[in-house]
Structure formats: C-alpha cells, structure tokens
C-alpha positions in Angstrom: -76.6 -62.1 -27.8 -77.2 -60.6 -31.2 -76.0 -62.0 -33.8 -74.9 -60.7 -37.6 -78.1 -60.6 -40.0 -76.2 -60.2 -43.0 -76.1 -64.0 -43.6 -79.4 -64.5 -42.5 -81.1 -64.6 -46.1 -78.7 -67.1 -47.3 -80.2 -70.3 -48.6 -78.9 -73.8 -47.7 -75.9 -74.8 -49.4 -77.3 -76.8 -52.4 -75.2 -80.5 -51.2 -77.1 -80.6 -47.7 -80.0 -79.3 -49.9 -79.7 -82.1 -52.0 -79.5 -84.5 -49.2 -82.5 -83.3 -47.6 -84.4 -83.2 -50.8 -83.5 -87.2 -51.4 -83.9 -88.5 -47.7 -86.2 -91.6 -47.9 -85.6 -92.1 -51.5 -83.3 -94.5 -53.0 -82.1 -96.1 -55.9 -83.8 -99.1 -58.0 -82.9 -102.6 -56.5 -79.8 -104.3 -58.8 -79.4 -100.8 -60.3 -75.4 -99.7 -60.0 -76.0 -96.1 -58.5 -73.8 -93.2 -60.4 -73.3 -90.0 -58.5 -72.7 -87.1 -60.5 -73.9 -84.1 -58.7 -70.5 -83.1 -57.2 -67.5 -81.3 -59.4 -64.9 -83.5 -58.0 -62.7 -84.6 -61.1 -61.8 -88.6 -60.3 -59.4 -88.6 -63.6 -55.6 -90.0 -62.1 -53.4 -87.6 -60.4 -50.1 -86.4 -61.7 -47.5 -89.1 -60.7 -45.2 -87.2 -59.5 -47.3 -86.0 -56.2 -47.2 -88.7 -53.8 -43.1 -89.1 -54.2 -43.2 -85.3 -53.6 -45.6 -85.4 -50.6 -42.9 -88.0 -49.2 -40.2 -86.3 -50.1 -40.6 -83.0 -48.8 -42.5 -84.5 -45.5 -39.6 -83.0 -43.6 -41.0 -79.5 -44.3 -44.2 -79.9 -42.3 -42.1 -79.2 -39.0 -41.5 -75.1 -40.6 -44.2 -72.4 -41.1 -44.8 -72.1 -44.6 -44.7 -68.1 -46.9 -48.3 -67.0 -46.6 -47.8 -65.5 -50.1 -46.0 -69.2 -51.5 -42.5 -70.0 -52.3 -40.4 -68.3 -54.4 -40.2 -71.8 -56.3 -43.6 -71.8 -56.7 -44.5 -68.3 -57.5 -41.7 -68.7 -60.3 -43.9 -71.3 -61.3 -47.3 -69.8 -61.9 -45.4 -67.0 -63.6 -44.0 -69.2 -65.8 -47.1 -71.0 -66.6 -49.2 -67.3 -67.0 -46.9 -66.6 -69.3 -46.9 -69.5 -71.8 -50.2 -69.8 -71.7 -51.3 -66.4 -71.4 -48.0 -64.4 -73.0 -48.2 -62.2 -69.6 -44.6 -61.3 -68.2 -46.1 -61.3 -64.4 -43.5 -61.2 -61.3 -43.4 -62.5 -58.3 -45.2 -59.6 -56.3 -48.6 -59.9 -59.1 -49.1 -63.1 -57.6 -50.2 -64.5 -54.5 -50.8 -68.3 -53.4 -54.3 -69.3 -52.2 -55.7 -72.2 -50.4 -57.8 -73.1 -53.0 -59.8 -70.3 -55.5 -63.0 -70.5 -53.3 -61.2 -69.0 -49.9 -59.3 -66.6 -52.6 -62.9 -65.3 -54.2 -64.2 -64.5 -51.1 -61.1 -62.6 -49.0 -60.3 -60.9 -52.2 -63.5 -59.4 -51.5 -62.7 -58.2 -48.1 -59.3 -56.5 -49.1 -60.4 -54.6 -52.0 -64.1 -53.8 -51.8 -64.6 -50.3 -50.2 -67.2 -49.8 -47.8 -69.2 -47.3 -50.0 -69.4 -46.2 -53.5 -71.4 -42.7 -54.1 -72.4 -42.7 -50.3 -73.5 -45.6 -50.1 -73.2 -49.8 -50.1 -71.4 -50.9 -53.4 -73.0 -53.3 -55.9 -71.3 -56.6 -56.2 -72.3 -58.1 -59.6 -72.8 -61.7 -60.0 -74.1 -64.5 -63.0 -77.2 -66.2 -62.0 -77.1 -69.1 -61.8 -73.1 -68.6 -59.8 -71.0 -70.7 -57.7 -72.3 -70.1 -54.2 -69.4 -68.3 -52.5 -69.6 -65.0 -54.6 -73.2 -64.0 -52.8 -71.2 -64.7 -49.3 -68.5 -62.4 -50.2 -71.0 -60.0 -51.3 -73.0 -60.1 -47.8 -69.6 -60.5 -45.7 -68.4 -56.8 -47.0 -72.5 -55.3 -46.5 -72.3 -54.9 -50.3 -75.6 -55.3 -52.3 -75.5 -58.2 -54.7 -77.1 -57.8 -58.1 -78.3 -61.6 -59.8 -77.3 -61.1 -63.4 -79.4 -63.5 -65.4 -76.9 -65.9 -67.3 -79.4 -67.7 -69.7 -80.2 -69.1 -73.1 -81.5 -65.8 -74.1 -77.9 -64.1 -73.3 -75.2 -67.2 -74.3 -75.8 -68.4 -71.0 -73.4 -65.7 -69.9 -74.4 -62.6 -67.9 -75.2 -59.1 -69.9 -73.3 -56.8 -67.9 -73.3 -54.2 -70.7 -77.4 -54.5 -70.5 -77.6 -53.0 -67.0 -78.8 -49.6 -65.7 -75.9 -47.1 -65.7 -77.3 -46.2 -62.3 -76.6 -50.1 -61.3 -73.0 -50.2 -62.6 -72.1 -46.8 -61.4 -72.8 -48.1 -57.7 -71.1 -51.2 -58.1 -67.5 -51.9 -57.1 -67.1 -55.6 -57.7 -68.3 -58.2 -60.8 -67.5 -61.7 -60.4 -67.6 -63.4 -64.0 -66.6 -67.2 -64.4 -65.5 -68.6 -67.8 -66.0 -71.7 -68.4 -68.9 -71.2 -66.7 -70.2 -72.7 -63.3 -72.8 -74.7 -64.4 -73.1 -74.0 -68.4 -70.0 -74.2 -69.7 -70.3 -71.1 -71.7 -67.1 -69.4 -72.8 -66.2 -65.9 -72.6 -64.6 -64.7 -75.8 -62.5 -61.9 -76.5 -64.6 -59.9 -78.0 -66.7 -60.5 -74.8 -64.1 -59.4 -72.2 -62.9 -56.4 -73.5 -67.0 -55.2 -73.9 -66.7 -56.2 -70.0 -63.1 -54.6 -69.2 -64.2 -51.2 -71.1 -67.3 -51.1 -68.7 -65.4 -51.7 -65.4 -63.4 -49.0 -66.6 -65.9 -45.9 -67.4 -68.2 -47.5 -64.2 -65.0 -47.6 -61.9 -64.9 -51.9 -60.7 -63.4 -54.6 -60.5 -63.7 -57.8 -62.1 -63.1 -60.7 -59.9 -62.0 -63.9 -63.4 -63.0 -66.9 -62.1 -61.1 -69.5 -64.5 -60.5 -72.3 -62.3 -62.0 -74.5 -65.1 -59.7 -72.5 -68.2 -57.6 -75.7 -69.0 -60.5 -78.1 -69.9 -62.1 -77.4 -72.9 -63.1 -78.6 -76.2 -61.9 -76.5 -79.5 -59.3 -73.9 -77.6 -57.8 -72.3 -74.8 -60.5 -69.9 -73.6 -59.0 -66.7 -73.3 -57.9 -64.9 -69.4 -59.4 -61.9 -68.2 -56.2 -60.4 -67.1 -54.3 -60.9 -70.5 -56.8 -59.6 -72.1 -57.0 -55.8 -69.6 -53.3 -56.0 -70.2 -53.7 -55.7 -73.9 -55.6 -53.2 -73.5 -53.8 -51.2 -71.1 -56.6 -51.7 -68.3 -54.4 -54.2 -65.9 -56.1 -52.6 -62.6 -59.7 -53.7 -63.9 -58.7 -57.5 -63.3 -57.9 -60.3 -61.0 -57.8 -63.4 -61.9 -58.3 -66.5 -60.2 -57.2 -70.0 -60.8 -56.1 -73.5 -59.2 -54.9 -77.0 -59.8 -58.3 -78.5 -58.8 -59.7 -79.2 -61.8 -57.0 -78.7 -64.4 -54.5 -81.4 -62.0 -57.4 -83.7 -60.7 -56.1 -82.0 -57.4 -58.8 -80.4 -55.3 -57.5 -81.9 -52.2 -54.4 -80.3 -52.7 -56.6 -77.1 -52.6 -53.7 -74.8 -54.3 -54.8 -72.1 -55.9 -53.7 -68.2 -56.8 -54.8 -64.6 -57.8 -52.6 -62.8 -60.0 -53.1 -59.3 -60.5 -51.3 -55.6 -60.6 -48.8 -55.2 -57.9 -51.1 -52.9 -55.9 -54.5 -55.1 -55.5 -51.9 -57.9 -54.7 -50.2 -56.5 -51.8 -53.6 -55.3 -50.6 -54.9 -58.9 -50.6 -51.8 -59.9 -48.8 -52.1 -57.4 -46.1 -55.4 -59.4 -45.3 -54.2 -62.7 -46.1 -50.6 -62.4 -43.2 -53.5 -61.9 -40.9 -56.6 -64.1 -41.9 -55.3 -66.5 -45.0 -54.7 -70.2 -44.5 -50.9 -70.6 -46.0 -50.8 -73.9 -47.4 -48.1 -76.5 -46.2 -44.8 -76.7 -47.6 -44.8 -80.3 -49.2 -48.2 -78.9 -51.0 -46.3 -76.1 -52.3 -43.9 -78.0 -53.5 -46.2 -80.5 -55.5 -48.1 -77.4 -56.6 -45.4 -76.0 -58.2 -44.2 -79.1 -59.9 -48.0 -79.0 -61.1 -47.8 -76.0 -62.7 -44.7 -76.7 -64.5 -46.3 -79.5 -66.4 -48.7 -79.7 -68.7 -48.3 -83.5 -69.9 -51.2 -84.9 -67.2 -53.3 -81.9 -68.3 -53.1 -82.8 -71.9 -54.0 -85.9 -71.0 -56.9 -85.4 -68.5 -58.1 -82.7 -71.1 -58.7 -85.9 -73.9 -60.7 -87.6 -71.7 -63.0 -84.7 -71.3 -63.4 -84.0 -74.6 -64.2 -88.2 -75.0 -66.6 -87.6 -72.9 -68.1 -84.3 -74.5 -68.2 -86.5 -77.5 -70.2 -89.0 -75.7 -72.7 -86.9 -74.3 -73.5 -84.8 -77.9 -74.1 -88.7 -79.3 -76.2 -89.3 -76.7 -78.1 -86.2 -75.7 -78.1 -84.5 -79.3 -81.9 -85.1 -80.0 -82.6 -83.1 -76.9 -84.7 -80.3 -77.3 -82.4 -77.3 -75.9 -79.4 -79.2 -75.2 -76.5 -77.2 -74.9 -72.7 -78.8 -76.1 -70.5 -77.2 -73.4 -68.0 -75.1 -74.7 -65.2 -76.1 -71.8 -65.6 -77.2 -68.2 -67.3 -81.0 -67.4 -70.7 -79.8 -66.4 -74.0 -80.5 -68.4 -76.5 -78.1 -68.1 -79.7 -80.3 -68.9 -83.2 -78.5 -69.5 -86.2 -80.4 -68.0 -89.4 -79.2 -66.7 -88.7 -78.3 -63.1 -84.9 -79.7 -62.1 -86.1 -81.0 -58.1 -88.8 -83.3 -60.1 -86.3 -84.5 -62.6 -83.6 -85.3 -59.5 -86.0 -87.2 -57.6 -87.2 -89.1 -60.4 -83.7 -90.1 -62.1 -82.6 -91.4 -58.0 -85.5 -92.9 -57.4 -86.2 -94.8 -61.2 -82.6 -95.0 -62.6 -80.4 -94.8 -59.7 -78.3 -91.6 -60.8 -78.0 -88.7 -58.7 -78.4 -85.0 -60.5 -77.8 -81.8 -58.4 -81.3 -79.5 -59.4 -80.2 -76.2 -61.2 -82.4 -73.7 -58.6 -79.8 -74.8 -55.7 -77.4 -72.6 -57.7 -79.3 -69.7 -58.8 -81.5 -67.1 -56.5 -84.9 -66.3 -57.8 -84.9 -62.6 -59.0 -88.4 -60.8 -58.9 -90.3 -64.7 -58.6 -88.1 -66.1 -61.4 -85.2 -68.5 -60.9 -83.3 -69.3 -64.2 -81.7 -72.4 -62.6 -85.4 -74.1 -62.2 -85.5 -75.5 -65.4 -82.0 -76.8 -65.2 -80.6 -79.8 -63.8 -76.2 -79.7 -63.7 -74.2 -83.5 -64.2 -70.4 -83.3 -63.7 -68.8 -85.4 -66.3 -66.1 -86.5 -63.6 -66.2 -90.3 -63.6 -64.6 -92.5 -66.6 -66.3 -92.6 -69.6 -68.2 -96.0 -69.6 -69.7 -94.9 -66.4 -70.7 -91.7 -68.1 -71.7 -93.3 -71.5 -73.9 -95.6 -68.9 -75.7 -92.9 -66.9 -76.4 -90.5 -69.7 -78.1 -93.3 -71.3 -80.3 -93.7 -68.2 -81.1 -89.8 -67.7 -82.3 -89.3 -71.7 -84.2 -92.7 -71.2 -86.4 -91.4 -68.1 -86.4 -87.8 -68.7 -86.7 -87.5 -72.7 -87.8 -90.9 -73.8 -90.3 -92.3 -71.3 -94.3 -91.4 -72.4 
C-alpha cells in the first residue's frame, strides 16, 4: 500500500537520537549522573492542584467543552490582560492540549493550500522546536530554515529574506524566549516582523510558552504588540502552564487570537482536538489566576542564571540567556562534546544539530550543545562545574 512521503525526509526525533547516539556508553563509576537534556521543569507544583484534581474527580464521568470552560477561558482572559493590557473575550481564545498539539493543528486550519499558485512557504528559526517542520510537511507547505545565530541575536532575520520568499509564504513560526537560546524578541523586533507579515500577507504563529521565565522583564507578546498597532489578524499566540506552572503533565495550553482565526481553529479542533478533562480544566484555570508559584519558580531561575554566568563567564562565546532555562553552550562539534561529558563526567547534554536542519551543508546547531536548567540549584551549580571542567578546562 502506498504510503504518504511528505514525512519521509523527517530526521529522528532528537530524544531517541540521543539514545541511540549514547547506547554502550555510560557514566564514570561513583560519579552521581545529572540529566539535563530534557525541558521538563522539576521546580514544586502549585499546591493547590492535587486538592483540585480530588476535588473535581467527579467530573471525569462528563465530556469536557472542546474549546474549555467558561471558568477557564475567563481565566486566560484575565491573565492576557494583566500581563499583556489586551481586553480579549471569550470567543479569541481557545484551550489546547498542550502548545505543541496547538502549533501544529493551528497549521491545518488556517494554512491555505496555495499562495500565488502554488505550495505556501512556512517560515521557521533554525535551530526550532521540532513540531513546526511537521506542521509544515502535514499541510504540503514548503518550509524555509531561517538561520537563528550569533551573527543575527540568535533570532531569525525575517526582514533579510528574498521578497520573492516572503511573498509565497503564508505561515512564520517565531518563538521568544527562544527554543534553545534564550534570545528575546523585543518590541522593536516584533513590529519590524508584524509590518512584514502585513505587506507579504502571513501569519505569525508566537510561540511564548516560555514568556514568564526570564531574567530582567516580562518579554513582550506578539499579539499585544499587532494589537497596538492595529494589525490583530497578523498574530496568534501560543502559550501553556508547562513551564510557567511546573505543569507539563497537565498539558494545558491555549491560542488566543482575532475572533475569525479562532473559530477557524475550532472548526478543526470539534472534529480532531483532544479536549482536555474537566478536573484539568479546573486546575488550569486556578493556574492562570495565580501568579504567586510563578514568582516564585521565576527566582529560582534567575538563581540559577546567576549560577551559570559565575561559572561559565570565562567561556569564549558564552551567551547569558535573556529568559527561558536553556544554555546554549558553544563547543567544537556538540555529538563529541555529549559523548564525552556522559562518558567522563556523568552528565547528559542533548547535541544542538538534533534541533536544527542543515541548510545548503551547514547546520547552525553543530556547534551547540542545549542544558535545561530544570533541576535545583546545587545540582546545577554541580554539573556546570563538571561540563566547564571537561569541555573548557581540560588540555
């Protein structure tokens, strides 16, 4: 039977990747292994969820709102508009199972078959976060690997393109902080982005699940920022409790956008979305009305930031991140380095290439290696000690 070859150029998802790449090695004997190759925040969940989760048990036995309670789409709203000043209503937002399934079926709602006769352009930063080249071979759209390096902030220069290329493209998928440098999108950034979505005609899929962890200030949202300038329809913007609630098993997670693009992308999701469980709903929403545990998970990042510029700071090209808990560590060739750190100092790295596609022979992840700043801080203080000792002090 034939099959679909769309997803037959797809590379190995980096974790099995990783596992393959590692099989036969392991750590020194006596050495305490740290794993930090996975973003899976381990900082305390909000106390309030398992009381909820019993509480609310009952509510398992009813089909849950595809699009989320009124209770909880009140309280997204509310929380878009105190930390974003955006007066958004109930029918500009619509509850996901987690910002992943949302990135890619937003994609199959609102990316048109053809733009100028033929298959759109779907922009994305290289290195990305894996799921926006699926989206873009799910909907037969071409995907164009924007170079996200030191050379450009480590975010991707969109306005540097070929008119041609941004003329044929219907989608852009930007994430700030990014996925893996930690780069910040500023103003000043965005609206240079938003005005070219507008004369080029696309849309800008705002990845932000990592927006509340930072280190100097709130980054700035996509949307509020199309809003200001009148542009609303240019932007939809993508966020969860994963990383801001140490929740990603919750997976709870929304779009908000103009009242058009979200009934579109509910039209798909009544048929093909995943509605998430009513007791998760109701935890999410008491989530999103508090901001105490983020505050407080947010400190511990930044402790950590603080430990990792003490301890990394005499690295050549060693790069503070602006928000989000990923390093983004240069070394010669990042498999090397990952085999080297597991094998001599019992930490486990994810290499940067398993994020990045190479573009005309060149990959900008090669030279990368990404650590997620997850676990507590002595753990962290410990292994970044053992990664400068092996990869910038030994020889």
């Amino acid at each position: 039977m034939a099959v679909p070859e769309r997803f037959s150029n797809l590379p190995e998802y980096a974790f099995p990747r990783l596992r393959r790449l590692l099989t036969g090695v392991s750590p020194p004997a006596g050495v305490a292994p740290v794993i930090m190759t996975i973003g899976e925040p381990r900082h305390p969940m909000p106390d309030f969820v398992a009381p909820t989760l019993a509480a609310t048990a009952g509510e398992l036995a009813k089909y849950p709102p595809n699009e989320g309670t009124p209770e909880l789409l009140a309280a997204i709203a509310a929380w878009l508009r105190t930390r974003h000043a955006m007066d958004v209503d109930s029918g500009q937002i619509t509850v996901l199972n987690g910002t992943r399934e949302g990135l890619f079926n937003a994609a199959l709602a609102l990316c048109p078959e053809a733009k100028n006769g033929a298959p759109p352009n779907v922009l994305i930063p290289n290195p990305f976060y894996q799921v926006y080249a699926v989206a873009a071979a799910a909907v037969g759209a071409r995907p164009v690997f924007v170079p996200a390096t030191a050379d450009t902030g480590h975010l991707p220069d969109f306005a540097g393109l070929d008119p041609a290329v941004l003329d044929a493209t219907a989608l852009c998928y930007l994430c700030s902080p990014a996925n893996p440098q930690g780069a910040v999108a500023d103003r000043a950034y965005l609206e240079t982005l938003i005005a070219l979505a507008d004369r080029h005609d696309f849309l800008i899929f705002a990845d932000e699940c990592y927006s509340e962890i930072w280190r100097d200030a709130p980054p700035p949202g996509a949307l509020a920022v199309a809003r200001a300038m009148g542009l609303p329809d240019r932007v939809m913007m993508f966020n969860s409790l994963s990383k801001r609630s140490n929740l990603p098993g919750l997976r709870s997670g929304f779009a908000a956008a103009t009242a058009d693009h979200i009934a579109r992308f509910r039209v798909l999701r009544s048929y093909a979305g995943a509605p998430l469980p009513l007791p998760l709903q109701r935890v999410a929403e008491m989530a999103w009305a508090d901001e105490a545990h983020v505050t407080a998970s947010r400190a511990l990042y930044q402790a950590k930031y603080a430990i990792a510029d003490r301890i990394l700071e005499n690295v050549p090209g060693y790069l503070p991140p602006a928000g989000g808990f990923f390093l983004w560590l240069p070394v010669d060739d990042g498999e090397a380095a990952t085999l080297r750190l597991w094998q001599t100092a019992g930490v486990q790295v994810l290499p940067g290439a398993y994020l990045s596609r190479a573009v005309e022979g060149r990959n900008p992840g090669q030279g990368y290696v990404r650590v997620a700043l997850v676990g507590p801080a002595a753990e962290t203080e410990d292994a970044l000690t053992r990664i400068r000792d092996v990869l910038y002090e030994e020889g």
